[in-house]
BAKOLMAR-490056 format. One record per residue (C-alpha): x, y negated, z negated; residue in one letter. Coordinates in Angstrom, 1 decimal. Example, Ala and Ser with C-alpha at 12.3 -4.5 7.8 and 13.67 -1.06 7.14 Angstrom:
+--------+--------+--------+------+
:     xx :     yy :     zz : rest :
+--------+--------+--------+------+
:   12.3 :    4.5 :   -7.8 :    A :
:   13.7 :    1.1 :   -7.1 :    S :
+--------+--------+--------+------+
This chain:
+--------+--------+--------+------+
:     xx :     yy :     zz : rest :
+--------+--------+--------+------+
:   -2.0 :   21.3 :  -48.8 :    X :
:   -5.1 :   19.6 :  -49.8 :    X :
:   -6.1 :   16.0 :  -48.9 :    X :
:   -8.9 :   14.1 :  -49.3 :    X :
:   -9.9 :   11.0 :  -46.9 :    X :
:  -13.1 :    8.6 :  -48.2 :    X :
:  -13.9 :    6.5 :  -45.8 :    X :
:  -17.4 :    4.4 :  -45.8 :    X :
:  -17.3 :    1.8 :  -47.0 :    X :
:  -18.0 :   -2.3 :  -46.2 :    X :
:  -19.3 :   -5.9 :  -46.6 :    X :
:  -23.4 :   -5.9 :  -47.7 :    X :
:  -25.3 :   -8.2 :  -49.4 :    X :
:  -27.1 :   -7.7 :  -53.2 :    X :
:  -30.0 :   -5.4 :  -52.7 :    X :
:  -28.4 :   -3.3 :  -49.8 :    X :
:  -27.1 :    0.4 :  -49.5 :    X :
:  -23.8 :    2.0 :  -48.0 :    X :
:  -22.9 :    5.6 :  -48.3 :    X :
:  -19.1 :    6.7 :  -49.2 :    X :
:  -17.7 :   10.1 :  -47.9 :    X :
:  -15.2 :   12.0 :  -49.5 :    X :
:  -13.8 :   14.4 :  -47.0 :    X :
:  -11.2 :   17.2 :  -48.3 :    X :
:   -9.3 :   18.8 :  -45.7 :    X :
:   -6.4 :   21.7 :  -45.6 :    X :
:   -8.5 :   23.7 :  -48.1 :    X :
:  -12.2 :   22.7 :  -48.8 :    X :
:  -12.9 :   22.3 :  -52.2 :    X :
:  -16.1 :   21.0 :  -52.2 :    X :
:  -17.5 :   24.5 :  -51.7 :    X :
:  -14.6 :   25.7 :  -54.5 :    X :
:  -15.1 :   26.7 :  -58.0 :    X :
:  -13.5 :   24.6 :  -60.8 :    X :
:  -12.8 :   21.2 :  -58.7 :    X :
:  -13.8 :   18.3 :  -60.7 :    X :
:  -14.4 :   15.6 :  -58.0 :    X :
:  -15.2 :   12.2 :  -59.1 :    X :
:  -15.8 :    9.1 :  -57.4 :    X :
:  -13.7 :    5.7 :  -59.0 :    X :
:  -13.7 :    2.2 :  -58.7 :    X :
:  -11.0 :   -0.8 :  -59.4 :    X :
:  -11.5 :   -4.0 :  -58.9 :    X :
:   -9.0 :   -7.1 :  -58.9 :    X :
:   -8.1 :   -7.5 :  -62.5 :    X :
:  -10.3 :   -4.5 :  -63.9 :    X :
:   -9.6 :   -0.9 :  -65.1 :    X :
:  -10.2 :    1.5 :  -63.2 :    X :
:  -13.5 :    3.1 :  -64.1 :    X :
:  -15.4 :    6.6 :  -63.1 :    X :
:  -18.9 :    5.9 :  -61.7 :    X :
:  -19.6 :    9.6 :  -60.8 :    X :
:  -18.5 :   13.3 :  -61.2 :    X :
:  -19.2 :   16.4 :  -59.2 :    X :
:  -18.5 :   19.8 :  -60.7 :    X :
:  -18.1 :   22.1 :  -57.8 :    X :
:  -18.9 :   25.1 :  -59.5 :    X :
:  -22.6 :   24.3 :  -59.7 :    X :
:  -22.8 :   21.4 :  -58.2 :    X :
:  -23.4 :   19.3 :  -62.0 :    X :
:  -23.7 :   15.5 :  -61.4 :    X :
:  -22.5 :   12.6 :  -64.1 :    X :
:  -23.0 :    8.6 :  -63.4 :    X :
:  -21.5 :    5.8 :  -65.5 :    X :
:  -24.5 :    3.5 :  -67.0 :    X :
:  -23.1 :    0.8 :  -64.7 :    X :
:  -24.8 :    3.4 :  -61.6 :    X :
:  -27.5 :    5.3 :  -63.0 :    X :
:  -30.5 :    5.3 :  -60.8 :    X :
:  -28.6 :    3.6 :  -57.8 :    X :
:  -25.9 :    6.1 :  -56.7 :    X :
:  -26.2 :    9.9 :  -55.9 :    X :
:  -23.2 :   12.3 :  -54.8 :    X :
:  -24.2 :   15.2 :  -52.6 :    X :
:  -22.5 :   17.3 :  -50.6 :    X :
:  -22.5 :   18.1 :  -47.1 :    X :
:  -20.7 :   21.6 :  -46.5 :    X :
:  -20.6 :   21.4 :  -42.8 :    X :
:  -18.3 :   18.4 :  -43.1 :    X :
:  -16.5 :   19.5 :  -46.1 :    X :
:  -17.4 :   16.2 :  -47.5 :    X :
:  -18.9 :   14.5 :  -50.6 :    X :
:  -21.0 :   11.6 :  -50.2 :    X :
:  -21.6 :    8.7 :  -52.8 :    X :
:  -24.9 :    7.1 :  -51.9 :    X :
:  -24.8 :    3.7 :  -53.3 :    X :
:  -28.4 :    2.0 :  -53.1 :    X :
:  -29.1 :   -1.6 :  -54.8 :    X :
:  -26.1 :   -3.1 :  -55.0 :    X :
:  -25.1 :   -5.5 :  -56.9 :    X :
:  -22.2 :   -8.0 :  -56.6 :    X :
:  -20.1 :   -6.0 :  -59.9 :    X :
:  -20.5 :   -3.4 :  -57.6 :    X :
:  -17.7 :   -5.1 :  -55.3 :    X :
:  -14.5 :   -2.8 :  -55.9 :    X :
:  -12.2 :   -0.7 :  -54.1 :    X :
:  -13.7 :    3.2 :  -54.6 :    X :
:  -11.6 :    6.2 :  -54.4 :    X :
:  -12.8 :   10.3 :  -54.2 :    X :
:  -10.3 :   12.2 :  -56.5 :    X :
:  -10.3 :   15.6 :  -57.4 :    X :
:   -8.5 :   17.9 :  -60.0 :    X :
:   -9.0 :   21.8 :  -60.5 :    X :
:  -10.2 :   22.4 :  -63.9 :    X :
:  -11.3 :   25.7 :  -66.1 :    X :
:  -14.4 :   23.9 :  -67.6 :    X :
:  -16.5 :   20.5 :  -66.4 :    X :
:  -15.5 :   19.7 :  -70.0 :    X :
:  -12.1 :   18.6 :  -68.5 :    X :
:  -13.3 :   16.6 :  -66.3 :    X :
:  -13.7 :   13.2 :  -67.3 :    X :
:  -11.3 :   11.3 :  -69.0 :    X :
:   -8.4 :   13.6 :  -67.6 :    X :
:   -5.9 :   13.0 :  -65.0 :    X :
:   -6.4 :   13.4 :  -61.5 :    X :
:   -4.0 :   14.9 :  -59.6 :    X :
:   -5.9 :   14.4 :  -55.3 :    X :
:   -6.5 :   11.1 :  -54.6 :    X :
:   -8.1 :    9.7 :  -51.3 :    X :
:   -6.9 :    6.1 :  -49.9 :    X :
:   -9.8 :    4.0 :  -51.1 :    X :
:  -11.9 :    1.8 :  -48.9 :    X :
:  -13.5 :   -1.1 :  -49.7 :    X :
:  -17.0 :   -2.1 :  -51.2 :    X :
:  -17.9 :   -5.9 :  -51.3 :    X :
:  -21.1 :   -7.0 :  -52.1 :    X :
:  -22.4 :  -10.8 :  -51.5 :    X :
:  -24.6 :  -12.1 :  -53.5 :    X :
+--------+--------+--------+------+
């Protein structure tokens, strides 16, 4: 069975960094073909909205115009994880952020379908 666990997150102030992890356990599909893995975000009274994607079959990156330039996903294989470096935050950054994943033929079907691996969430808050 796969899970996923994100975990990183906290309380920074505009202008400051935190790195998310995304760590998939029971199988590791980081270093699968086919997984979509994306990073989300939802904050009180908001959709829910993708700010990243990771194709695991090459390793392809996408970013919402909300986080281009400011957050990078990479992977680190020895921990079976996926980081989301987040660097310049800003307060509309302030959400709750969740890894999902979904297998997929094509990186085509990756965003704007339904995820069916879904981490917990943890918490980003940013002060102005």
């Amino acid at each position: 069975q796969i899970r996923l666990a994100d975990s990183g997150g906290g309380s920074v102030q505009a202008g400051g960094s935190l790195r998310l992890s995304c760590a998939s356990s029971g199988v590791n599909i980081i270093t699968l073909s086919n997984y979509c893995i994306a990073w989300f975000r939802q904050a009180p009274g908001k959709e829910r909205e993708e700010v990243a994607l990771f194709w695991s079959s090459d390793g392809t990156t996408y970013y919402s115009d909300s986080v281009k330039g400011r957050f990078t996903v990479s992977q680190d294989n020895t921990k079976n994880t996926l980081n989301l470096q987040m660097n310049n935050l800003e307060p509309e950054d302030s959400a709750k952020y969740y890894c999902a994943a979904r297998v997929s033929t094509s990186i085509s079907r990756c965003r704007g379908y339904e995820y069916n691996l879904w981490g917990q969430g943890t918490q980003v808050t940013v002060s102005a």
